[in-house]
Structure formats: C-alpha cells, structure tokens
PDB file of N, CA, C and O in Angstrom:
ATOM      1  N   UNK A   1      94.371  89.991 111.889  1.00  0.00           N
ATOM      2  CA  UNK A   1      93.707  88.725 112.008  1.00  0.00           C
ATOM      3  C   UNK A   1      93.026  88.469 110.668  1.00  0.00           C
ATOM      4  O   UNK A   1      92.296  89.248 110.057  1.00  0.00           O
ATOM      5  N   UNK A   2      93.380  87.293 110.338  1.00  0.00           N
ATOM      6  CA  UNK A   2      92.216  86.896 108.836  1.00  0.00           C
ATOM      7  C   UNK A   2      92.078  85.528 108.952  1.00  0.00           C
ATOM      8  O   UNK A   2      92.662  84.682 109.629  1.00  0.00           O
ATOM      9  N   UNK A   3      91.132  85.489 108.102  1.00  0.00           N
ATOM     10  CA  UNK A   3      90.434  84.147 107.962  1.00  0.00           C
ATOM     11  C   UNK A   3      91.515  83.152 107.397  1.00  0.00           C
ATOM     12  O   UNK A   3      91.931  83.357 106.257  1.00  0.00           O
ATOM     13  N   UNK A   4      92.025  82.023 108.167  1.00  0.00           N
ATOM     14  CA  UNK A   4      92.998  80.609 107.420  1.00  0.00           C
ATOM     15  C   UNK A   4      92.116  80.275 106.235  1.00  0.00           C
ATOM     16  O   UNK A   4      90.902  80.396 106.074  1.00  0.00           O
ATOM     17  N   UNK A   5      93.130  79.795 105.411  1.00  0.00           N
ATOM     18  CA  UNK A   5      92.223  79.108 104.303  1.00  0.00           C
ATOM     19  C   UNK A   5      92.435  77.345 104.829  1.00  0.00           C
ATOM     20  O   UNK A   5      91.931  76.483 104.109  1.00  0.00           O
ATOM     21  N   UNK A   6      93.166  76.943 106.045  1.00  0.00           N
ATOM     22  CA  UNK A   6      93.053  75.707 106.755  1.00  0.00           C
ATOM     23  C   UNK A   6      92.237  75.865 107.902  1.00  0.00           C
ATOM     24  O   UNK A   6      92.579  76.595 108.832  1.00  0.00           O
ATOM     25  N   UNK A   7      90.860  75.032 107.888  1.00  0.00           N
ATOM     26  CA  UNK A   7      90.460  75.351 109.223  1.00  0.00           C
ATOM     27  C   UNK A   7      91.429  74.824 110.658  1.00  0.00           C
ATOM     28  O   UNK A   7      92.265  73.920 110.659  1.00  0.00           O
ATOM     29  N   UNK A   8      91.061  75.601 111.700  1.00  0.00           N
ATOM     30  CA  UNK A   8      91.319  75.614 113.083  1.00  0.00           C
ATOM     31  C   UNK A   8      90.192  75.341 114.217  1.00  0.00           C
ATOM     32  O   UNK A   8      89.157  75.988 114.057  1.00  0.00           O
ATOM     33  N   UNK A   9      90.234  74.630 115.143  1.00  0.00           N
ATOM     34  CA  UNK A   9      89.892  74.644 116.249  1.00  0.00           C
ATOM     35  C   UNK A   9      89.729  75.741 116.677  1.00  0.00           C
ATOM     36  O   UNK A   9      90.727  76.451 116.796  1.00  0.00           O
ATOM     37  N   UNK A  10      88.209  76.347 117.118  1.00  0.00           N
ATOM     38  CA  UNK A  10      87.897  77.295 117.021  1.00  0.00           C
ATOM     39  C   UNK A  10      88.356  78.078 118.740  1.00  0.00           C
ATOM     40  O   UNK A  10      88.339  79.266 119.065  1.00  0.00           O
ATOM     41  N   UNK A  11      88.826  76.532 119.763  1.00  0.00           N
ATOM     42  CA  UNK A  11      89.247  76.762 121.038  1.00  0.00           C
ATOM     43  C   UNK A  11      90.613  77.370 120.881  1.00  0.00           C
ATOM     44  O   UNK A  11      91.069  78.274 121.580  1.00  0.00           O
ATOM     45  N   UNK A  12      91.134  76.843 120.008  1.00  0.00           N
ATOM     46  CA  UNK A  12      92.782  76.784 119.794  1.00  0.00           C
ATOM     47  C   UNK A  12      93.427  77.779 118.738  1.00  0.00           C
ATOM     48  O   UNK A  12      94.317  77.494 117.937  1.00  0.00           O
ATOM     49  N   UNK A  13      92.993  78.624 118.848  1.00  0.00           N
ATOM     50  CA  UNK A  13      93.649  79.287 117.645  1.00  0.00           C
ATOM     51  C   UNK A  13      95.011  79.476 117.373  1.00  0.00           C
ATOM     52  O   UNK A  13      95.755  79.122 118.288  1.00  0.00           O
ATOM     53  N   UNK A  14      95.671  80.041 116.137  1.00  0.00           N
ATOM     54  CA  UNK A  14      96.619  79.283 115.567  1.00  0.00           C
ATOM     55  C   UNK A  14      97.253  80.260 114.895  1.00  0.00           C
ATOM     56  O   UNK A  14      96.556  80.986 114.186  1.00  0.00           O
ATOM     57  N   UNK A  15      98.332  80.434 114.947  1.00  0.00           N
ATOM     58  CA  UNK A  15      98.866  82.439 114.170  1.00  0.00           C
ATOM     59  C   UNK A  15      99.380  81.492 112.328  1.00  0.00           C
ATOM     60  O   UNK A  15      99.749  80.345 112.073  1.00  0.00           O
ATOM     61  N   UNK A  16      99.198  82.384 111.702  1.00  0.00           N
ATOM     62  CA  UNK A  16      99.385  82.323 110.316  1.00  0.00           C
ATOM     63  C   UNK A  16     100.955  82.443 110.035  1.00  0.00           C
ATOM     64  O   UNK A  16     101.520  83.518 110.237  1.00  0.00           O
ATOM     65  N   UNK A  17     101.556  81.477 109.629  1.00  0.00           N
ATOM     66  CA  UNK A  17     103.182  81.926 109.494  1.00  0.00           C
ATOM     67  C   UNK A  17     102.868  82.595 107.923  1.00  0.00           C
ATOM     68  O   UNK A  17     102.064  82.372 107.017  1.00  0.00           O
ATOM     69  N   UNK A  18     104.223  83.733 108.222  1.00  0.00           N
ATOM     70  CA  UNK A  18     104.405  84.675 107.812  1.00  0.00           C
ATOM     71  C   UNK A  18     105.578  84.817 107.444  1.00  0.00           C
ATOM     72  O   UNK A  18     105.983  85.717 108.180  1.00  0.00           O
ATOM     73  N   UNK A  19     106.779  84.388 106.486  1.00  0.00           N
ATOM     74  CA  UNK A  19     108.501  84.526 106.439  1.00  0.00           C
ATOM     75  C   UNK A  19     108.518  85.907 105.976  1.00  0.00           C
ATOM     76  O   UNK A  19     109.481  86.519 106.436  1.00  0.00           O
ATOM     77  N   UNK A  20     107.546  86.796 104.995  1.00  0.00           N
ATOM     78  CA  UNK A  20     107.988  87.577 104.686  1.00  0.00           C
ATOM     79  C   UNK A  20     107.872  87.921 102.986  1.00  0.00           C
ATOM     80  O   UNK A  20     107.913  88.948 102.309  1.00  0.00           O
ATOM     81  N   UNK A  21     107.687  86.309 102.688  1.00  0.00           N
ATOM     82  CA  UNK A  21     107.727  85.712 101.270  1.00  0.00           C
ATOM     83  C   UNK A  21     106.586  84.819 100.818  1.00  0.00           C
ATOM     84  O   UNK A  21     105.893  85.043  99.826  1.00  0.00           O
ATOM     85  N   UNK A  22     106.485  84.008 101.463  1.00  0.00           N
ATOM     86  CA  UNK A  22     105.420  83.022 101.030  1.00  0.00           C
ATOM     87  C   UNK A  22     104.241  83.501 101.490  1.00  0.00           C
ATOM     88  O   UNK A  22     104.300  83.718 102.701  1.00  0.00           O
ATOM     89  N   UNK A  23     103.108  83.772 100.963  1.00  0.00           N
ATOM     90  CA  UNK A  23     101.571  84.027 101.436  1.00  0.00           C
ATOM     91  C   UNK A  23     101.296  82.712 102.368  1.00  0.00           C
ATOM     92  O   UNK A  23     101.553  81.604 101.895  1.00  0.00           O
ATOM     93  N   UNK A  24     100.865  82.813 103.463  1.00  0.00           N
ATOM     94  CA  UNK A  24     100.181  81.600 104.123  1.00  0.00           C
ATOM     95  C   UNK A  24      98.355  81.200 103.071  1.00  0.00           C
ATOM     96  O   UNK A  24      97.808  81.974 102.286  1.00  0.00           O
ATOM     97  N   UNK A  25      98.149  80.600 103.243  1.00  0.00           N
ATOM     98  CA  UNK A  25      96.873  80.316 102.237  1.00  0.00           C
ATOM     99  C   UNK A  25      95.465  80.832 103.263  1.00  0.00           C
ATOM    100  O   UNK A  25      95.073  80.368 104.334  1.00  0.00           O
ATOM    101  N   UNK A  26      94.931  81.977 102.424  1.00  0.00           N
ATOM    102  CA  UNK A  26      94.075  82.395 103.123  1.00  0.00           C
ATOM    103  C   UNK A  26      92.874  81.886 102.447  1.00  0.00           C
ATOM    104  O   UNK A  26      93.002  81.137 101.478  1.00  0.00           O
ATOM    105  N   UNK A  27      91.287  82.363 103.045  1.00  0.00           N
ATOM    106  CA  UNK A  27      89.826  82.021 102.650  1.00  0.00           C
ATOM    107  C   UNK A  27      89.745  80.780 102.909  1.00  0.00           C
ATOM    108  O   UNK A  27      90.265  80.112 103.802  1.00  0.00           O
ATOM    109  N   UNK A  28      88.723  80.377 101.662  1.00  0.00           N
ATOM    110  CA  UNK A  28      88.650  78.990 101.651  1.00  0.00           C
ATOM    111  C   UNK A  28      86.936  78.814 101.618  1.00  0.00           C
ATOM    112  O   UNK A  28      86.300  78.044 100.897  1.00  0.00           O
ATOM    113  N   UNK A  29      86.504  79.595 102.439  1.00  0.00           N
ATOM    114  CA  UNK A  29      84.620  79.418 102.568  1.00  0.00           C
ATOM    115  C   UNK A  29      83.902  80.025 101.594  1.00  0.00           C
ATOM    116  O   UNK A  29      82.789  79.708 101.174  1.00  0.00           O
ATOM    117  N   UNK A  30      84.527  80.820 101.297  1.00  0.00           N
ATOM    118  CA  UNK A  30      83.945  81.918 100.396  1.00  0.00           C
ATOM    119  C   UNK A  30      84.142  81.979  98.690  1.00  0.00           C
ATOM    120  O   UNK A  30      83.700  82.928  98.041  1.00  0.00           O
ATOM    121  N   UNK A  31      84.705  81.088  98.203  1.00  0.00           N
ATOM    122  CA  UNK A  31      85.054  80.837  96.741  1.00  0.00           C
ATOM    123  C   UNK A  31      86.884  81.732  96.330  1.00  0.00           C
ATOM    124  O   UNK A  31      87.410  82.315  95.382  1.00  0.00           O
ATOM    125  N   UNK A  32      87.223  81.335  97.686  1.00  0.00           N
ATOM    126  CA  UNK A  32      88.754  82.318  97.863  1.00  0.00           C
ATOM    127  C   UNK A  32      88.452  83.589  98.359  1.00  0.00           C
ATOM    128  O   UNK A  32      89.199  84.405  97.819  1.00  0.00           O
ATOM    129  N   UNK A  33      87.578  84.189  99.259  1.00  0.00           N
ATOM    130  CA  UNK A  33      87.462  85.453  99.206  1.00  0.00           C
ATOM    131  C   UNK A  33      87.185  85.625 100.806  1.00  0.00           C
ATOM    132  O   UNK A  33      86.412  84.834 101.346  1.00  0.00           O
ATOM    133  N   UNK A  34      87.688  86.451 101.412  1.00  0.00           N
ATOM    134  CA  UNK A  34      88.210  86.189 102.834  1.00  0.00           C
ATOM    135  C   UNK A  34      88.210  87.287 103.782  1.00  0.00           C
ATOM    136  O   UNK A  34      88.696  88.297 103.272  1.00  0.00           O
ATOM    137  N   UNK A  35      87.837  87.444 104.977  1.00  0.00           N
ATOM    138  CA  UNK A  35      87.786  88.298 105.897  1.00  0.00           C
ATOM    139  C   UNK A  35      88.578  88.323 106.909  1.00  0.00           C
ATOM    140  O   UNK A  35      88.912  87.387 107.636  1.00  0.00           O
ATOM    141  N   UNK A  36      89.029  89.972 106.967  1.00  0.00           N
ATOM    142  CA  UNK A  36      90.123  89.961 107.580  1.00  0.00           C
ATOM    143  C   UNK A  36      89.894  91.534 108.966  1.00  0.00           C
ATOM    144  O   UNK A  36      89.225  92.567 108.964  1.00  0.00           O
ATOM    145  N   UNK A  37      90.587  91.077 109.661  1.00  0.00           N
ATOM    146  CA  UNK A  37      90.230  92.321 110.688  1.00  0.00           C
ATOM    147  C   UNK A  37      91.812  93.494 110.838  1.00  0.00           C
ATOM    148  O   UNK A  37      92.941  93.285 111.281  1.00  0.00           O
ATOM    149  N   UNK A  38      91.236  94.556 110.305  1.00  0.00           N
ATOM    150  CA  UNK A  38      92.218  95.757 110.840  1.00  0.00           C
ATOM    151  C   UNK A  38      93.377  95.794 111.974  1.00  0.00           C
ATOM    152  O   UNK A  38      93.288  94.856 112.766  1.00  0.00           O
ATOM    153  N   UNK A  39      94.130  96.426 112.137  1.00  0.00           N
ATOM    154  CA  UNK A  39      94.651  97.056 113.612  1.00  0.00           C
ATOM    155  C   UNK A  39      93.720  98.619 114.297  1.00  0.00           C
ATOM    156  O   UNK A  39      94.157  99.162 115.311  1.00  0.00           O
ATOM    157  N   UNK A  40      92.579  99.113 113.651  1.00  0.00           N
ATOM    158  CA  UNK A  40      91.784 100.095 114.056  1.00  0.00           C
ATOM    159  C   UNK A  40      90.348  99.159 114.060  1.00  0.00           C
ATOM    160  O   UNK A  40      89.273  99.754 113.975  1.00  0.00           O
ATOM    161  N   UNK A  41      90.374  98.014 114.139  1.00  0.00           N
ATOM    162  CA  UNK A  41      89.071  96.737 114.470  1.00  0.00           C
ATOM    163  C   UNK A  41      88.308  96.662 113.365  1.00  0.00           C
ATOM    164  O   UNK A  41      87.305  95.965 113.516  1.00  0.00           O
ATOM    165  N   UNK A  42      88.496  97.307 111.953  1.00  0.00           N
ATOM    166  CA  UNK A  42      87.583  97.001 110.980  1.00  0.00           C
ATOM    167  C   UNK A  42      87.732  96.329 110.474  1.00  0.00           C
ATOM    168  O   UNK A  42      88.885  96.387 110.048  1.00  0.00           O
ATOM    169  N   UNK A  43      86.793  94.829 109.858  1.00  0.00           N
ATOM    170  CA  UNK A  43      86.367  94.231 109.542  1.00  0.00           C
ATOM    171  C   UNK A  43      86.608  94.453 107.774  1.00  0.00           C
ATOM    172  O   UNK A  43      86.111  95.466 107.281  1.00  0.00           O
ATOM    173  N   UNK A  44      87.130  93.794 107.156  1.00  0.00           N
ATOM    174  CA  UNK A  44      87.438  93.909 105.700  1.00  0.00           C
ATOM    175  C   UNK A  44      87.130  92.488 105.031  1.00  0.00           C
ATOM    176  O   UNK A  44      87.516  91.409 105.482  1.00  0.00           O
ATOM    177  N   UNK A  45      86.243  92.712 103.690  1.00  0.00           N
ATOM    178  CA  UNK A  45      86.027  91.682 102.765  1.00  0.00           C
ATOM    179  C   UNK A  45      87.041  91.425 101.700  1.00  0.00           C
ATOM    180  O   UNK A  45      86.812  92.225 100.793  1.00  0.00           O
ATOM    181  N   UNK A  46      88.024  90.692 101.418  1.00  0.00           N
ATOM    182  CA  UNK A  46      89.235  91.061 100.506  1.00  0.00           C
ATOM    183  C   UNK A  46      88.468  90.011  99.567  1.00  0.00           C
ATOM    184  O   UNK A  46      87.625  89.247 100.037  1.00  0.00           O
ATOM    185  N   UNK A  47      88.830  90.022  98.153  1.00  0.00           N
ATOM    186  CA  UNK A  47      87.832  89.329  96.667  1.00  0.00           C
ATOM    187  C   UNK A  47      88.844  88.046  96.705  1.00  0.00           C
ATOM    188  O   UNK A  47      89.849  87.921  97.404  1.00  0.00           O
ATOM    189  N   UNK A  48      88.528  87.517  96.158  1.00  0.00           N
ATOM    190  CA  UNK A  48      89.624  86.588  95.712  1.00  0.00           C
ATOM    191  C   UNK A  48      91.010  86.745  94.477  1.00  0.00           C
ATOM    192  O   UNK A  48      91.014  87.575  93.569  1.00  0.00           O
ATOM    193  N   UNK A  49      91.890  85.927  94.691  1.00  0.00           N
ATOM    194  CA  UNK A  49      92.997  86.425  93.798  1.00  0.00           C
ATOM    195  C   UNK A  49      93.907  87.569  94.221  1.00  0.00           C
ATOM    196  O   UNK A  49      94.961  87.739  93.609  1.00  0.00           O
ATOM    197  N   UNK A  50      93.579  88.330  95.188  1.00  0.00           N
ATOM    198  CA  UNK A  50      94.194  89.576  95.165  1.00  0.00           C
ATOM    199  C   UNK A  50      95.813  89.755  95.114  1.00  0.00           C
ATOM    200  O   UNK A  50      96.458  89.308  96.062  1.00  0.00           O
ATOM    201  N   UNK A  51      96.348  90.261  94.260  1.00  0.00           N
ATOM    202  CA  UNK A  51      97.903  90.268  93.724  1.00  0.00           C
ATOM    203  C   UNK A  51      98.364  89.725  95.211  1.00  0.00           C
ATOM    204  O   UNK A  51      97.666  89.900  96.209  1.00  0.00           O
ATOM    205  N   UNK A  52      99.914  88.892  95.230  1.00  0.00           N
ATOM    206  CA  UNK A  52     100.470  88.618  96.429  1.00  0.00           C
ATOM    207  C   UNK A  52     101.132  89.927  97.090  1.00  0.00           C
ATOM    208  O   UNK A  52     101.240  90.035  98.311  1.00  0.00           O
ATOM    209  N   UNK A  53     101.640  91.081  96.031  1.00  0.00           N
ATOM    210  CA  UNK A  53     102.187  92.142  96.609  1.00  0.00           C
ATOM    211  C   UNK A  53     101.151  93.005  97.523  1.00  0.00           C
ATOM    212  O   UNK A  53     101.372  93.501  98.628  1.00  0.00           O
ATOM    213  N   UNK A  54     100.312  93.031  96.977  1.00  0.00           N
ATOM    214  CA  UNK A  54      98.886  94.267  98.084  1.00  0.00           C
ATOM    215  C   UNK A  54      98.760  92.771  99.071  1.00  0.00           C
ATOM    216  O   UNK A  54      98.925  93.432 100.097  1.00  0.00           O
ATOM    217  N   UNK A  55      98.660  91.817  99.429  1.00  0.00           N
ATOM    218  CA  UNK A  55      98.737  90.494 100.434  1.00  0.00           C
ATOM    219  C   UNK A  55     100.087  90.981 101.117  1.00  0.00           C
ATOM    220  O   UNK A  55      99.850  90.885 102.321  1.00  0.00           O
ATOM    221  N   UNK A  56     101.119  91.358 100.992  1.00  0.00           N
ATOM    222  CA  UNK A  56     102.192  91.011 101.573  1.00  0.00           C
ATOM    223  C   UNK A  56     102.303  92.798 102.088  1.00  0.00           C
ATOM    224  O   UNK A  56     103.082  93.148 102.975  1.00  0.00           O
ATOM    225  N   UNK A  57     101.456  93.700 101.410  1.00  0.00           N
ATOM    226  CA  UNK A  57     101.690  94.970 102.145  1.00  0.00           C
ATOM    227  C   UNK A  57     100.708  95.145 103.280  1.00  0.00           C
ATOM    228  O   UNK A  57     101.014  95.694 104.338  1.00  0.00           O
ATOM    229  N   UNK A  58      99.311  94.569 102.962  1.00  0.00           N
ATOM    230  CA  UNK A  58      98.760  94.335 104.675  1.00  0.00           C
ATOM    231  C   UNK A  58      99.396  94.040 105.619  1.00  0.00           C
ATOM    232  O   UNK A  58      99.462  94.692 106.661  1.00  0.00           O
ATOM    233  N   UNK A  59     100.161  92.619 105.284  1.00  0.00           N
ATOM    234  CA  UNK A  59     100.513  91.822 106.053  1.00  0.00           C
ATOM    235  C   UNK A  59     101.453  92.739 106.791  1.00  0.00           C
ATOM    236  O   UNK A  59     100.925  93.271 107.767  1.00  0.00           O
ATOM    237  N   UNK A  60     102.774  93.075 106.564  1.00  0.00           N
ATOM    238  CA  UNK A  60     103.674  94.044 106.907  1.00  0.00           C
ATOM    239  C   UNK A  60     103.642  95.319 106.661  1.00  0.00           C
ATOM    240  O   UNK A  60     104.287  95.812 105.736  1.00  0.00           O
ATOM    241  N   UNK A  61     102.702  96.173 107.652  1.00  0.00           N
ATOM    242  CA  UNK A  61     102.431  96.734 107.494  1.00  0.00           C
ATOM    243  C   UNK A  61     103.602  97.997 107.924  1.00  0.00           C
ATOM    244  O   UNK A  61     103.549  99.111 107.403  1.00  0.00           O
ATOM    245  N   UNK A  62     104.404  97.702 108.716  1.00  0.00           N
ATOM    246  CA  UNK A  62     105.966  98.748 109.141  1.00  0.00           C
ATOM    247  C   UNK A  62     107.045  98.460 107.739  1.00  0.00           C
ATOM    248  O   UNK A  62     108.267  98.605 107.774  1.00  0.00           O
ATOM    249  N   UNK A  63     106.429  98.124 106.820  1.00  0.00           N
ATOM    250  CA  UNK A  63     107.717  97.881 105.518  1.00  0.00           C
ATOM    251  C   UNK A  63     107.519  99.452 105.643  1.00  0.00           C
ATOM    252  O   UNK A  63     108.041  99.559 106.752  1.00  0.00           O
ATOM    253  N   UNK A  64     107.192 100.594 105.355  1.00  0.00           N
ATOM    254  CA  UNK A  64     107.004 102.447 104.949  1.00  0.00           C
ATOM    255  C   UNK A  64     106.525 102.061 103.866  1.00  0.00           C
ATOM    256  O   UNK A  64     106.013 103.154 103.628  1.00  0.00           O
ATOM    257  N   UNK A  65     106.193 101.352 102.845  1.00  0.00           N
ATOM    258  CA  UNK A  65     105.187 101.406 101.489  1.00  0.00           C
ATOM    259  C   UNK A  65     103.592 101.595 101.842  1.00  0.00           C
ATOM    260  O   UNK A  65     103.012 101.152 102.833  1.00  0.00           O
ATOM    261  N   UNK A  66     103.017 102.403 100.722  1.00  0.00           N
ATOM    262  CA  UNK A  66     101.473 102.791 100.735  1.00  0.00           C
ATOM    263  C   UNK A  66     101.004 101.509 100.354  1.00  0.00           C
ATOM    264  O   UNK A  66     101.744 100.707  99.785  1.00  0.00           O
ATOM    265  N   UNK A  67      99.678 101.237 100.667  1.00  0.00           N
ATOM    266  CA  UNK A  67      99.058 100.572  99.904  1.00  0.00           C
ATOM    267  C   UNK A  67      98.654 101.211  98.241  1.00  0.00           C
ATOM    268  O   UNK A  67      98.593 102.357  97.796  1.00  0.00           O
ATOM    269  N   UNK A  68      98.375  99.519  97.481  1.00  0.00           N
ATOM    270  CA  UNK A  68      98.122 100.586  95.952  1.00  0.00           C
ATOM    271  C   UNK A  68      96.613 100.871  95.867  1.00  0.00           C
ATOM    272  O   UNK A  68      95.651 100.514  96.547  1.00  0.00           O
ATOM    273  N   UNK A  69      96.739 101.519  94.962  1.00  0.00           N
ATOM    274  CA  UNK A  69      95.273 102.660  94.835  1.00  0.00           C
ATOM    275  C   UNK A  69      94.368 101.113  94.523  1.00  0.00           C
ATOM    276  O   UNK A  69      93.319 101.582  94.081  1.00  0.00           O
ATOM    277  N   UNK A  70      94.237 100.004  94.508  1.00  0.00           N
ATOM    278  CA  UNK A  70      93.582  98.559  94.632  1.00  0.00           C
ATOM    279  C   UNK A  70      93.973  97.841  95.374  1.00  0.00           C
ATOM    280  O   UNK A  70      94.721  96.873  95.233  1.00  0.00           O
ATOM    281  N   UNK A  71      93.166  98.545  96.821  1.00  0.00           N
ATOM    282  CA  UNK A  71      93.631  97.291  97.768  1.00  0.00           C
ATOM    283  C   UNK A  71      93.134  95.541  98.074  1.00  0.00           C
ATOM    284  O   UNK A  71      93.401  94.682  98.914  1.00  0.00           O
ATOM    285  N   UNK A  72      92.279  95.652  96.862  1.00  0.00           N
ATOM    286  CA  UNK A  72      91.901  94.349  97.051  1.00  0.00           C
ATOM    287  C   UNK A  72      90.618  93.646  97.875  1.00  0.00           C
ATOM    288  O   UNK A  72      90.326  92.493  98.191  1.00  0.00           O
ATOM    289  N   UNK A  73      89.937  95.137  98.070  1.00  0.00           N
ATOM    290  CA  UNK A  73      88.784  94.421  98.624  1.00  0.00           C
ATOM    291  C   UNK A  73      87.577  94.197  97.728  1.00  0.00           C
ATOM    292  O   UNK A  73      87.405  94.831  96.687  1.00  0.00           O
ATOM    293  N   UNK A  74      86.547  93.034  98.295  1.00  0.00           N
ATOM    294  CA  UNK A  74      85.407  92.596  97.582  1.00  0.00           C
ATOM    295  C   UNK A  74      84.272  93.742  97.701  1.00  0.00           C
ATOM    296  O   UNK A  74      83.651  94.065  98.713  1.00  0.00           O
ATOM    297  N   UNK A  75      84.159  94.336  96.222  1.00  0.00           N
ATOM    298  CA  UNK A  75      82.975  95.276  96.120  1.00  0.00           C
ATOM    299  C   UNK A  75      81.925  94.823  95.421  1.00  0.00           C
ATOM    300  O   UNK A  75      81.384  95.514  94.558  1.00  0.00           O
ATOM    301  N   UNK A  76      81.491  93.474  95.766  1.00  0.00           N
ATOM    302  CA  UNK A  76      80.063  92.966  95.399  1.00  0.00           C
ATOM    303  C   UNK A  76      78.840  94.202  96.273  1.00  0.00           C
ATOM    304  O   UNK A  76      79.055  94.986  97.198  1.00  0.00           O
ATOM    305  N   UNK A  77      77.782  93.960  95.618  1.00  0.00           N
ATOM    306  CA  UNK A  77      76.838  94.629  96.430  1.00  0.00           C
ATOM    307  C   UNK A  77      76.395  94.264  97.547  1.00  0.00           C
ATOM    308  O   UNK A  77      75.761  93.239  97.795  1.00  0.00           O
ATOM    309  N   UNK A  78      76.787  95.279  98.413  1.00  0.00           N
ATOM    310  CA  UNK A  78      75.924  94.751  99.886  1.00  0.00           C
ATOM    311  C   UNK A  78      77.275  94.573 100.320  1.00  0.00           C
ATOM    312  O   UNK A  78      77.339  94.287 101.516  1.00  0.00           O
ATOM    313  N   UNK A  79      78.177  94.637  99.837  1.00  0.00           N
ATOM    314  CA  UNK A  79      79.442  94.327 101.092  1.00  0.00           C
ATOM    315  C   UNK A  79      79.942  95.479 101.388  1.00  0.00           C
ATOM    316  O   UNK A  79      80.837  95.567 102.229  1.00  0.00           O
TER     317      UNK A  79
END
C-alpha cells in the first residue's frame, strides 16, 4: 500500500496500476516524498526521487532480485 500521488476518496479506495514498467505517480503531500506500508505492516518514509529501479523492486517484490544496498528511504531526522 502507498500513498497516490492523485488524491482518492478516502471511502473508495483505488489500487495503483502497475504494468510492470511505468511507475504509477506516487506522494504528492510531502514535496514528492511518500509513505508506504510493508507486507510485515511497517510503515516506510521513501525521500523523494528515488531511482525507478529500487520503485519497481518494492513494487514486485516475487521478481528473486535483492533490494540495493539504497533502498530509498527518507533519513531526515526524526523519521
């Protein structure tokens, strides 16, 4: 689950298409920088910009590739 960078009806929610290829456009509130929830329920701050390849290895996560040693999350202080 992550944050649309299009808002939604907060009754209606709305799945993010995904081909495989194109990033759906995430954030949007945050100056591009966006929260996203795990499959083990944790809560992740990702920065903005983050390469489309570490974006597209979250996303599909059964491709067998590691994530890279920069996964792209926001390490401001306090996050």
């Amino acid at each position: 689950m992550a944050e649309a960078g299009k808002p939604v009806i907060w009754t209606k929610p709305q799945d993010l298409e995904f081909d495989g290829e194109t990033l759906p456009e995430l954030g949007g509130m945050f100056d591009g920088k966006f929260y996203a929830v795990t499959g083990d329920g944790s809560v992740i701050r990702f920065r903005a910009n983050v390469p489309p390849v570490t974006l597209k290895l979250w996303i599909d996560p059964d491709d067998g590739r590691p994530l890279p040693k920069d996964p792209g999350f926001d390490k401001e202080p306090g996050r």
